[in-house]
C-alpha positions in Angstrom: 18.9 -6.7 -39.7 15.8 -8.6 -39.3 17.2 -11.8 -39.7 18.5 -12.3 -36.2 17.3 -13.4 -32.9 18.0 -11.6 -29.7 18.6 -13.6 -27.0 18.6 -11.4 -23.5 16.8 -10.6 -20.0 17.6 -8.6 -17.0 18.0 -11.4 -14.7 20.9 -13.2 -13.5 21.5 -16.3 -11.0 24.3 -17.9 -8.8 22.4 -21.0 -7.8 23.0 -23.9 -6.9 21.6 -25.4 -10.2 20.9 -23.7 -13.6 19.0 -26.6 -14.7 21.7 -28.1 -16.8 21.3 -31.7 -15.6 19.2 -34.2 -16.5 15.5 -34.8 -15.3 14.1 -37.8 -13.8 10.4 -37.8 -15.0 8.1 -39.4 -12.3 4.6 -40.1 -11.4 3.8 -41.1 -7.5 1.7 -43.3 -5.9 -1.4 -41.6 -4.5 -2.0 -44.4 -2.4 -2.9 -47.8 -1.6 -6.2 -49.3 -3.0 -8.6 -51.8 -2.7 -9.3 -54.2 -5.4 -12.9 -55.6 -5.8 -13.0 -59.5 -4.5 -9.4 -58.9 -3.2 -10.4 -59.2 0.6 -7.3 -61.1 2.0 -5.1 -57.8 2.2 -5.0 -54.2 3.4 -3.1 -51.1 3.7 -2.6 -48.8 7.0 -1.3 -47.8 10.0 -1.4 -51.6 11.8 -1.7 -52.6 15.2 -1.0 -56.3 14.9 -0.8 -59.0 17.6 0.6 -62.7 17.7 -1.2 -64.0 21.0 -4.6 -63.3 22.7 -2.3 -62.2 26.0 0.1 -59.3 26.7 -0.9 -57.6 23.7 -1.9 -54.2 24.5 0.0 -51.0 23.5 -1.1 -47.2 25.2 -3.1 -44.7 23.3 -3.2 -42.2 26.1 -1.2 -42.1 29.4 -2.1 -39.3 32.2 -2.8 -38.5 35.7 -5.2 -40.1 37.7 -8.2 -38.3 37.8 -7.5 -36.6 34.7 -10.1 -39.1 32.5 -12.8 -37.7 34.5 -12.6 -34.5 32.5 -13.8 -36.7 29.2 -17.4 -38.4 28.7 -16.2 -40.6 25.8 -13.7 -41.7 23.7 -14.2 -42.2 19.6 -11.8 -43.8 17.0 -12.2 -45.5 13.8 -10.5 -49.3 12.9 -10.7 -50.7 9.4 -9.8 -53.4 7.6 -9.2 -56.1 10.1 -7.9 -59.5 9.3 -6.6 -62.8 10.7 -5.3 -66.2 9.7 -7.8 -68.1 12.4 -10.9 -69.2 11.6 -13.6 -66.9 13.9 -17.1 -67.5 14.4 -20.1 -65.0 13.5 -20.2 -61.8 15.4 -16.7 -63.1 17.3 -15.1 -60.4 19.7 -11.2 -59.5 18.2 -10.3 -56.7 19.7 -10.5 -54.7 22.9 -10.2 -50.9 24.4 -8.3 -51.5 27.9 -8.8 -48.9 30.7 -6.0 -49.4 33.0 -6.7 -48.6 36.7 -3.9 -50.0 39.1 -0.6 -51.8 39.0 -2.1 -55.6 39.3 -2.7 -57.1 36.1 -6.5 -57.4 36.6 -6.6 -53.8 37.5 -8.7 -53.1 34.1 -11.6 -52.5 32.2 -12.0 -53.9 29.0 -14.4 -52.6 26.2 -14.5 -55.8 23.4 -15.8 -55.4 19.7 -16.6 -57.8 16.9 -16.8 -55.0 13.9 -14.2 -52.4 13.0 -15.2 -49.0 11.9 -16.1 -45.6 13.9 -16.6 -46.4 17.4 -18.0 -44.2 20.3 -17.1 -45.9 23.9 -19.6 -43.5 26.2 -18.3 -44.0 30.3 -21.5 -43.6 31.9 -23.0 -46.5 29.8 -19.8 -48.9 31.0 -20.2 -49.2 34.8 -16.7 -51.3 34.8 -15.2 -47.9 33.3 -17.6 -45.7 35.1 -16.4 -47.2 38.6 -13.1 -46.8 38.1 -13.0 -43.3 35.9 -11.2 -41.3 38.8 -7.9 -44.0 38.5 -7.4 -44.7 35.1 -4.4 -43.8 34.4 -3.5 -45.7 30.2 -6.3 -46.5 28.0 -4.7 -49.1 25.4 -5.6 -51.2 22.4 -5.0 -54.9 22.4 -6.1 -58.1 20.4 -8.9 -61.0 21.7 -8.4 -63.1 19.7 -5.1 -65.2 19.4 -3.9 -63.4 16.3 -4.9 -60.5 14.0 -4.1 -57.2 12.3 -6.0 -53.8 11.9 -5.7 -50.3 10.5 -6.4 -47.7 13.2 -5.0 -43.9 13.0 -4.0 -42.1 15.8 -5.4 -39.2 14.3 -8.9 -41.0 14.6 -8.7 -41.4 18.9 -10.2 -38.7 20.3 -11.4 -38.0 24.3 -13.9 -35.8 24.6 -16.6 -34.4 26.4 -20.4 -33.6 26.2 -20.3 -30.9 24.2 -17.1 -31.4 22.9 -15.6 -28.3 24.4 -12.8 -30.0 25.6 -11.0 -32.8 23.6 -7.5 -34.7 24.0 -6.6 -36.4 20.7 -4.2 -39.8 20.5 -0.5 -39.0 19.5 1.0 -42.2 18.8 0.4 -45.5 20.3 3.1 -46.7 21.8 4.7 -49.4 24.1 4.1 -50.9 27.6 5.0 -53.7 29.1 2.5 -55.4 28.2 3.5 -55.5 24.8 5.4 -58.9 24.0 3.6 -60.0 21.4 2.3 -57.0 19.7 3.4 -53.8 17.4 2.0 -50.9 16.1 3.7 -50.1 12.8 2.8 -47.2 10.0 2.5 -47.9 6.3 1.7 -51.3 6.4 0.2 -53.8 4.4 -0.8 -56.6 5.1 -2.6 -60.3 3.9 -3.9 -63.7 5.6 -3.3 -65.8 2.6 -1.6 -66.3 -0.6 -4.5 -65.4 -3.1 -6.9 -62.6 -3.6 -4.5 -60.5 -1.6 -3.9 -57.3 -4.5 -4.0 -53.5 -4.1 -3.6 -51.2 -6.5 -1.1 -48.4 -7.0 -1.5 -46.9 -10.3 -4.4 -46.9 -12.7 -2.6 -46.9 -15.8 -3.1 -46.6 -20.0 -0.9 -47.5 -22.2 0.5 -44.2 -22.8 1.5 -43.7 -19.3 3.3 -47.2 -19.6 5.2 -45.9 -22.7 5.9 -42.6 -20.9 7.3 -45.0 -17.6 10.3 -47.1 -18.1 10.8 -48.3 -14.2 9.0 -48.6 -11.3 10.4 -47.7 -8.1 9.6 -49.0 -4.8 10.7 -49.2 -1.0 9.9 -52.0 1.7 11.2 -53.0 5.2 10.4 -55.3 8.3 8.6 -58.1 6.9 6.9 -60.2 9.1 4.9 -63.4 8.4 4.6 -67.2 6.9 8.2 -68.1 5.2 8.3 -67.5 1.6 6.4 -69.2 -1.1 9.5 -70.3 -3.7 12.0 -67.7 -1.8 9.5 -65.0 -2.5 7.7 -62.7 -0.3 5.7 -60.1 -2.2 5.3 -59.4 -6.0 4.0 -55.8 -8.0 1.2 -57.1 -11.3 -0.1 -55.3 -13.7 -3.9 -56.1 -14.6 -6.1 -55.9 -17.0 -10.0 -54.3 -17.1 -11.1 -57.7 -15.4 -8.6 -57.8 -12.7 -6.5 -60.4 -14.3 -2.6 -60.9 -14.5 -1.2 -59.5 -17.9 2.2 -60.1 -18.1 4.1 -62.1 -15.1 4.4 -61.0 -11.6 8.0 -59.3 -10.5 8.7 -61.3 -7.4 10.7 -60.0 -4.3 13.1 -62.1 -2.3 14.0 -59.5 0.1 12.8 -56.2 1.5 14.8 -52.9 0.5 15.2 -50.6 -2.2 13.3 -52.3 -5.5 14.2 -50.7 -8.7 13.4 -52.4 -12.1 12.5 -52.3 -15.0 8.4 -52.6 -16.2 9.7 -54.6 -19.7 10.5 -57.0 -17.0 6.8 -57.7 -15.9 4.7 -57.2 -19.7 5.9 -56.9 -23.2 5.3 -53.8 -25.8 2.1 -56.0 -27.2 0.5 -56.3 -23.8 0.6 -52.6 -22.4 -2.5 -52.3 -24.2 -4.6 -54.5 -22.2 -2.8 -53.3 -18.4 -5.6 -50.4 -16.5 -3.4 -50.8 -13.1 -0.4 -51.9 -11.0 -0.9 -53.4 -7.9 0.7 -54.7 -5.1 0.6 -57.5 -3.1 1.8 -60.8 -1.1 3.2 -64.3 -2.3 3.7 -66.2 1.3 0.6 -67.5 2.6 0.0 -64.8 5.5 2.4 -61.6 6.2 3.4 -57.5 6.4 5.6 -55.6 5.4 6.1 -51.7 5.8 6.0 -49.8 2.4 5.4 -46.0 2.4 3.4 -44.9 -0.6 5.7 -41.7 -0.9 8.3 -44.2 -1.9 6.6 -45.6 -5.3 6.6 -44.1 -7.8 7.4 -44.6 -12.5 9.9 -43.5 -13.4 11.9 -42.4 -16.7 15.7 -41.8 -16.3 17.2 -39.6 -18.8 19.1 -42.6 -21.1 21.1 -42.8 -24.3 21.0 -46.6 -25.6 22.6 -47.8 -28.8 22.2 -51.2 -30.6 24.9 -52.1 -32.9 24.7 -55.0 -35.4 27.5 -56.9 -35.6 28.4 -55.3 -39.3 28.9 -52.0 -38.0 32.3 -52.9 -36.2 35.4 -52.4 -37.7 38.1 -55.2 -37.6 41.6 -54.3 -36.3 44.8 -56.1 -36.4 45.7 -57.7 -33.0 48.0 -55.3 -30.7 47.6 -52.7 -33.2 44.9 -49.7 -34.7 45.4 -50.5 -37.9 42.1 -51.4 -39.6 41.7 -54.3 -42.4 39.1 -55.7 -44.4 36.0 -56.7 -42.8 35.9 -59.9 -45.6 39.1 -60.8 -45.7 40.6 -64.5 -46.4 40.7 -65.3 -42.7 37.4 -64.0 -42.2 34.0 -65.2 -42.4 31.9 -63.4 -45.3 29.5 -60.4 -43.4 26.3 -62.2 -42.6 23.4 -59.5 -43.4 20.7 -61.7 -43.0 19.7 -64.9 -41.5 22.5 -67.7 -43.0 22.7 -71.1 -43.0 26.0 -72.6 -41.2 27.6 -76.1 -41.1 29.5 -77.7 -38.8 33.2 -76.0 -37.7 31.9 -72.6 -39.8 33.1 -69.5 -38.3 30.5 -66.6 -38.2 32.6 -64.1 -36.9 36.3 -64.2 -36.5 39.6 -65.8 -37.2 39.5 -69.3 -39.1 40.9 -70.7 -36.2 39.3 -70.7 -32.8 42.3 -69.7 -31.3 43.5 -67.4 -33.9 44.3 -63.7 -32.8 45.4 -62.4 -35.7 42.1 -59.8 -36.3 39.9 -58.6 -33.9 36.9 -55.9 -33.3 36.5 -54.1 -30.2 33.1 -54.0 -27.9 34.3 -53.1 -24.9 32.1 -49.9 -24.4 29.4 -52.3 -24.3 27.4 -53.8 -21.7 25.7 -56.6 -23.6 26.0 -58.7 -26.8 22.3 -60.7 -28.0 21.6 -63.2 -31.0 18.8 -65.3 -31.8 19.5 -68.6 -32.8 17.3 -71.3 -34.8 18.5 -74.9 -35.1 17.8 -76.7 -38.2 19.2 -79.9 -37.5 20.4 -82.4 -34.6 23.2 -81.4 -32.7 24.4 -79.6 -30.0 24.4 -76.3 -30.8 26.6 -73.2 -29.5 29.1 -70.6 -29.8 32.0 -69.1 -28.1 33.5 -66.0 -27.5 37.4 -65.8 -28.0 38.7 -63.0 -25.8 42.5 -61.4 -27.4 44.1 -62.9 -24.6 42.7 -66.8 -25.8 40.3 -67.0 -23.2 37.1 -68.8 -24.1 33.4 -68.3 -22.9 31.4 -71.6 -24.3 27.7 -69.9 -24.6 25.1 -73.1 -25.0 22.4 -72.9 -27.4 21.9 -76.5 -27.7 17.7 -75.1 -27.7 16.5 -72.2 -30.2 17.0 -68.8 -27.9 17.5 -65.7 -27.8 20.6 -65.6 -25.9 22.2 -62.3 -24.0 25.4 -62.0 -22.1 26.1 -59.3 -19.4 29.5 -58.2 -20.1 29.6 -57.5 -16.5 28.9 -60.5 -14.9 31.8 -62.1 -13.4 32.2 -64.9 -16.2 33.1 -62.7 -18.8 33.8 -59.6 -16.8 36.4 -57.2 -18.1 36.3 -58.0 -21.9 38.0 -55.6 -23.8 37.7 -57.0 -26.9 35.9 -60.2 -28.5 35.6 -62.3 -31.4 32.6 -64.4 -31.7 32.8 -67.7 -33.6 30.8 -71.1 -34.1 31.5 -73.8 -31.6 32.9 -77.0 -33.4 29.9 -79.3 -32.0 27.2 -77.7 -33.7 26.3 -79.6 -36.7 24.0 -76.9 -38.5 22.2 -73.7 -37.0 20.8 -70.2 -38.1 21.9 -67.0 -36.8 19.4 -64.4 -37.4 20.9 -61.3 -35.6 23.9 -60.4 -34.0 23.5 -57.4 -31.7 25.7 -55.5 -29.3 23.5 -53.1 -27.1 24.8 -50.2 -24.5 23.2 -47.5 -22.5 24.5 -44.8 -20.6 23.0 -42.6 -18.0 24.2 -38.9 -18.5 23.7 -38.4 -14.6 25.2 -41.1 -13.8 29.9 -40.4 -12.6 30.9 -42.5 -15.1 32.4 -40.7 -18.3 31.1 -41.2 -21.3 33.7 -43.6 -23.6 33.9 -44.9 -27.1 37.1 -47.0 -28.3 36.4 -46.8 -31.8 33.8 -46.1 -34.0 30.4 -48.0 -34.5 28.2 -47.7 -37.9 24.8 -49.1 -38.4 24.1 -48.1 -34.8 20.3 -47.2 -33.9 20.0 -44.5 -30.8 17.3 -44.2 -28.4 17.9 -41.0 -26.6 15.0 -40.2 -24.3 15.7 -36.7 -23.7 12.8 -34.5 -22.9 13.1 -30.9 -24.1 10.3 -28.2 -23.9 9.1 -27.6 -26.9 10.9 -24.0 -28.2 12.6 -23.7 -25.1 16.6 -23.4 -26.1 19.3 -25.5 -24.0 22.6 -26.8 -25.0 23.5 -29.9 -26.7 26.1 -31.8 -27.4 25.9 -35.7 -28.7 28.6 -38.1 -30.1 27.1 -38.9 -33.2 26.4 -36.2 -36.0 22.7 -35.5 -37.5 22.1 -35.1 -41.4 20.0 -32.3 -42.5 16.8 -34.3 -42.3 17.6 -35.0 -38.9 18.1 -31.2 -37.9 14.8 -30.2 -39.3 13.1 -32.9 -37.2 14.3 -31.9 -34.4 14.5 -28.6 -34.5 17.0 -25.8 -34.7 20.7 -25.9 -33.7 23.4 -22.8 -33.4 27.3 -22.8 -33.1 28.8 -20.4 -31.6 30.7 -18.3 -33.4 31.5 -14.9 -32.3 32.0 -13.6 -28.8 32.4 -9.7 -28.2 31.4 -7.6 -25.3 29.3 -9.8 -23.3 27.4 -10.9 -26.5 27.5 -14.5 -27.5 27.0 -14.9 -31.2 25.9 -18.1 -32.7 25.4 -19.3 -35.9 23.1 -21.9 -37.2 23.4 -25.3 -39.0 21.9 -27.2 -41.4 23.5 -30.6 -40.0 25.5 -31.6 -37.1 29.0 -32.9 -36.3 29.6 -35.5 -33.5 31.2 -34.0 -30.3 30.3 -30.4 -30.9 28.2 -28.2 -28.6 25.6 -26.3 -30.0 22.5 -24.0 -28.3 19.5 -25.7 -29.7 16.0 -24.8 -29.9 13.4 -28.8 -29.8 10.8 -28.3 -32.2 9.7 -32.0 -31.0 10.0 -33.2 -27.5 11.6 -36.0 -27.9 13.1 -35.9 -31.0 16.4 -38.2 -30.7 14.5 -41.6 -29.8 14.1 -43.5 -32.9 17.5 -42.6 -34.7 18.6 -45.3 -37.5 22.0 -45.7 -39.4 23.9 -43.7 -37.3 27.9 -43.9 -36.5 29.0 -43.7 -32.9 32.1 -41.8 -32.9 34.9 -42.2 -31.0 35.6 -40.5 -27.7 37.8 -37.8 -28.0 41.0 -37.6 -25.8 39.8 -33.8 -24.6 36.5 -32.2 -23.7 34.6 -31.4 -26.6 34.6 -27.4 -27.4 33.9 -24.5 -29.7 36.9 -21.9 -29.4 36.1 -18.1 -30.5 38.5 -15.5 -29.3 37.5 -14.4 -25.5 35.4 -17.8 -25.0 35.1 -20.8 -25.2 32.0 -23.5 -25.7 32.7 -26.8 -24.1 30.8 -29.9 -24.4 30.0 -32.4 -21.3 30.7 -36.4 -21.6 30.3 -36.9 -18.4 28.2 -35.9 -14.6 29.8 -33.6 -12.2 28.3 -32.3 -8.9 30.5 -29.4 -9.1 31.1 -28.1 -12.3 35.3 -26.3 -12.6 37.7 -25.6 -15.2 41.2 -24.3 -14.0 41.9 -20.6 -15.4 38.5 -20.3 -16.5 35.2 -17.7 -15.5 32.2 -20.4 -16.3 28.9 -19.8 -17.3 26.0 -22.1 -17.4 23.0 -21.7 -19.7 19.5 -20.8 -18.3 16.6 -22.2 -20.3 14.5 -19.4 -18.0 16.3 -16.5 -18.8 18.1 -17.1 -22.5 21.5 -16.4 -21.5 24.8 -17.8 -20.0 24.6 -16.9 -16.1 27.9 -17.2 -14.3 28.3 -20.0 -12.1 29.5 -20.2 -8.2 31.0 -23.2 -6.6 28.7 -26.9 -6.1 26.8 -26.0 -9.3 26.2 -29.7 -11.3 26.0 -30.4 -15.0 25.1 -33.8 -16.9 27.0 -35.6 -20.0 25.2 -34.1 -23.5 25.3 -30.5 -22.0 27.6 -27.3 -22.9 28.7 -25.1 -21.1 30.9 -21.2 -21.6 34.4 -20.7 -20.4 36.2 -17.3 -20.4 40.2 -16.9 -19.2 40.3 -15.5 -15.7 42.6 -13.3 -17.2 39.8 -11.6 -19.7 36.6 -9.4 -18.3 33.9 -11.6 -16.3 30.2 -10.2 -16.7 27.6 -11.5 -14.3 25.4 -12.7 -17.4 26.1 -13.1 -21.2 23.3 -12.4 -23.6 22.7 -14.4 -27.0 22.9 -13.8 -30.1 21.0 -15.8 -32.9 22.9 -14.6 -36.0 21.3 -16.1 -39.4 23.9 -15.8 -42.2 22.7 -13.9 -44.3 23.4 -10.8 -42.1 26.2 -9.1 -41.2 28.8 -10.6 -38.5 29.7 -7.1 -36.5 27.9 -7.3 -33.9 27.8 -3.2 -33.6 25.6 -3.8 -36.5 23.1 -6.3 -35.7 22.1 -5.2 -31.6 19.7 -2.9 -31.9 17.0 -4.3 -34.9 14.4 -1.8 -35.9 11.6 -3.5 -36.6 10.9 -6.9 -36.7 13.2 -9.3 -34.4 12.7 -12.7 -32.7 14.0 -12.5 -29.0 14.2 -15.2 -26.3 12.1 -14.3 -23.0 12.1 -16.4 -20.0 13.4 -19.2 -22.5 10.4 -19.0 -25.2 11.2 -17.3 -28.4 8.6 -14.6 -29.5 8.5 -12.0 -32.4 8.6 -8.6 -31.5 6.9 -6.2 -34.5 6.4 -2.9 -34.5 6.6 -3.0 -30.7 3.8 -5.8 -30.2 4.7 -9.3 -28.6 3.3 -12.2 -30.8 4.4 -16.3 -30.0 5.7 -18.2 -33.1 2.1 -18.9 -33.9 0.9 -15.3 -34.7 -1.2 -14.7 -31.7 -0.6 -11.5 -29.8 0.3 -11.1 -26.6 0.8 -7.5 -25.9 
């Protein structure tokens, strides 16, 4: 009796999600930043001009007459910059009060500083004289060219005692507007250099908790690129300095990309920020701060040395000898080769007698160190005889999209030593794949894969259960790591019983409770099963458990009541229509010829106890149930959490 765990609430949902896909983890930009001795740049709402003439844009339209209710007008600029070369205390931009239709019908109030500005009428007898006809008050540019930050928000009419007010909203065109804009969201620089903002301020743990950084830009305007480049994201170091390289952007658009792309695992250490900022010598370009933002996608990713394929005859699934006659001998570990030696593959480069399959790969890597003169390289024999030459005529680390259109579509390969090569080293072999389990494509596995290392990112709430369901299996060790895993294996009255295990089979979904948050990332030795021709699923009379292997938006099984599990409530929740689920997940299935309850509660049975479920429902005295998705102990009718502390 007391070694079960009740798994139940009195709530139930038909949502539109049960939180059964996979999370995107992200941290935002809270804006843009300035960068000390960084002066060529700036971020804002820009009013920006390309000529000292027709260059004014309206603030305010209205009646004649109407300014006269108003004694002044306030607003704040910032951050103004141009390409020319201005003398001290130089006049750039202007306040325009607009009185008639000729073009010299206007009042212009000039500045040389930016910042908060009071423009009082009765002090300006220009304005003053004219008060009772103005009828636009714009903002427009002096000198020839320029840009500054000024917020609508900021321009304010008022009077003396500020009793009445009119406030600015939006500045916007007239016809006298050719050669200027007013654009939100922009930044903005007058030269190639010293022209950085920050983002993020960063440590090295939130670099290891980030994987990409997302971004999105539009309507550039400026100089023509520097190298066909525009505008770059950095990371820095405590002394504003470039660690890393730059990521440099060609176009504007959506930006997605990975941060390994910009500095290595060695240098996160040293990176305190990301910032943002131009590569042409002058420009702007609109960039919303709401729209960057790290990210970390939900991801499994294998590497698989080349020893962990099997070899198959061609045309055929019958599998030989990996170190047979007419192959090379398994290289383990870095191996010396001579000229015309085959590393991998049929004695003959043409051969097609043996092959292994990577097709559900995306990318093959090897390092290479030459050891003697010669023109080094290797080539990839497709079944069909076609050949990819791969150069290495230099020591590299070579990798090879097997999407790219050169060697798109490769179902299977053989890899072998091209004949000019007089003597090199291979020191690794390595096919690498990852798979997005939100992503519409179905999860696939030819064959299967030893030796395989798994990075699966998962996050999982400590103690909080959810469904699993991977392709690989997990020993014993594994399963204690991580935490604890049940199978379902009764079903009666509404009542989902499951039973736990000690270890793991691939393809099978299970209810699991994380002990770790992220305890599936550095996973060693493991063998990637093949894909199975139907869904994954646990069958007990009355239900059924089924496994995911790939995204859908809306989750349906023909003859079949589903039920989706909620991590806030413990239990199976029937689902309506447009409800999504993501590859790794489970899911219940009941006939739509059997009885369909709203909810199903769960069971927890440990083995040692009896399997009626008439006899294990109703514990008397000490229990573990599942509450809003946390597991607590229930003794003698107090609440404590797994740690011993009470709660009630």
């Amino acid at each position: 009796m007391k070694n079960m765990k009740l798994l139940f609430t009195a709530s139930f949902l038909f949502g539109m999600s049960l939180g059964i896909s996979a999370v995107s983890y992200r941290q935002y930009c809270g804006g843009f930043e300035h960068i000390n001795n960084f002066n060529n740049c700036a971020f804002g709402n820009v009013f920006a001009w390309t000529s000292s003439s027709a260059n004014t844009m309206a603030l305010f339209t209205f009646d004649a007459g109407t300014l006269s209710n108003y004694t002044q007008l306030t607003f704040t600029t910032s951050d103004f910059l141009t390409t020319e070369t201005l003398g001290a205390n130089a006049e750039t931009y202007r306040i325009v009060f607009v009185y008639g239709t000729n073009s010299t019908d206007h009042a212009d109030k000039k500045f040389a500083s930016i910042g908060e500005k009071t423009i009082t009428f009765a002090d300006e007898s220009s304005i003053k004289d004219h008060i009772n006809n103005v009828t636009c008050i714009a903002i427009g540019g002096v000198c020839n060219s320029g840009m500054l930050s000024i917020n609508p928000g900021s321009i304010v009419l008022s009077n003396a005692d500020h009793s009445q007010t009119l406030t600015c909203s939006g500045i916007t065109s007239r016809s006298d507007n050719s050669n200027c804009s007013y654009k939100p969201n922009r930044f903005y620089w007058k030269e190639s250099t010293s022209n950085l903002m920050k983002i993020f301020s960063v440590t090295s743990e939130t670099l290891n908790n980030y994987e990409y950084l997302n971004l999105v830009t539009s309507d550039y305007t400026g100089a023509e690129a520097n190298n066909s480049y525009y505008y770059r994201v950095v990371c820095l170091d405590n002394n504003n300095n470039t660690v890393g390289k730059a990521k440099l952007f060609t176009t504007a658009g959506d930006k997605n990309f990975l941060i390994s792309e910009m500095i290595s695992e060695e240098q996160k250490a040293s990176v305190v920020s990301i910032a943002f900022g131009g590569q042409s010598n002058n420009g702007a370009i609109t960039i919303d701060p709401a729209s960057i933002y790290l990210e970390r996608k939900e991801a499994i990713n294998f590497v698989s040395p080349i020893q962990g394929f099997k070899w198959y005859q061609f045309g055929s699934n019958t599998e030989i000898e990996r170190n047979t006659t007419n192959l090379h001998k398994r290289v383990d570990s870095a191996t010396e080769l001579g000229n015309n030696a085959v590393i991998y593959g049929p004695t003959s480069e043409n051969g097609t007698t043996d092959y292994i399959i990577a097709k559900d790969y995306s990318k093959v890597e090897f390092t290479t160190v030459q050891t003697s003169d010669g023109n080094a390289g290797f080539r990839f024999i497709h079944r069909d005889n076609t050949i990819l030459t791969v150069d290495t005529s230099t020591p590299t680390t070579y990798s090879s999209d097997f999407s790219t259109d050169t060697i798109a579509n490769i179902k299977t390969k053989i890899f072998s030593e091209q004949n000019t090569c007089s003597s090199i080293k291979i020191s690794s072999i390595n096919f690498t794949k990852s798979f997005d389990p939100s992503a519409n494509t179905a999860w696939s596995f030819a064959k299967d894969v030893e030796q395989t290392s798994v990075n699966y990112n998962r996050t999982f709430t400590v103690d909080r259960s959810c469904t699993i369901c991977l392709p690989f299996a997990l020993t014993s060790t594994e399963v204690t790591a991580a935490g604890e895993f049940y199978q379902l294996n009764k079903y009666e009255n509404g009542i989902l019983q499951f039973l736990p295990v000690t270890e793991t089979e691939a393809y099978t979904p299970y209810l699991f409770i994380p002990s770790a948050a992220t305890p599936f990332t550095t996973l060693t030795n493991k063998t990637i099963i093949a894909s199975p021709a139907e869904d994954p699923k646990t069958e007990v009379t009355g239900a059924t458990f089924f496994g995911t292997l790939q995204h859908t938006s809306a989750l349906t099984k023909s003859g079949y009541t589903l039920y989706g599990y909620s991590a806030t409530s413990g239990e199976f929740v029937q689902v309506g229509s447009n409800v999504s689920i993501d590859a790794f997940r489970a899911y219940i299935a009941v006939p739509d010829n059997a009885p369909a309850p709203a909810r199903m509660s769960v069971l927890l049975q440990e083995r040692s106890t009896a399997t009626d479920l008439k006899e294990t429902v109703a514990p008397t005295n000490c229990y573990k149930v599942l509450r809003n998705g946390q597991l607590i102990i229930i003794r003698e009718g107090h609440e404590y959490n797994l740690q011993g502390q009470l709660l009630k």
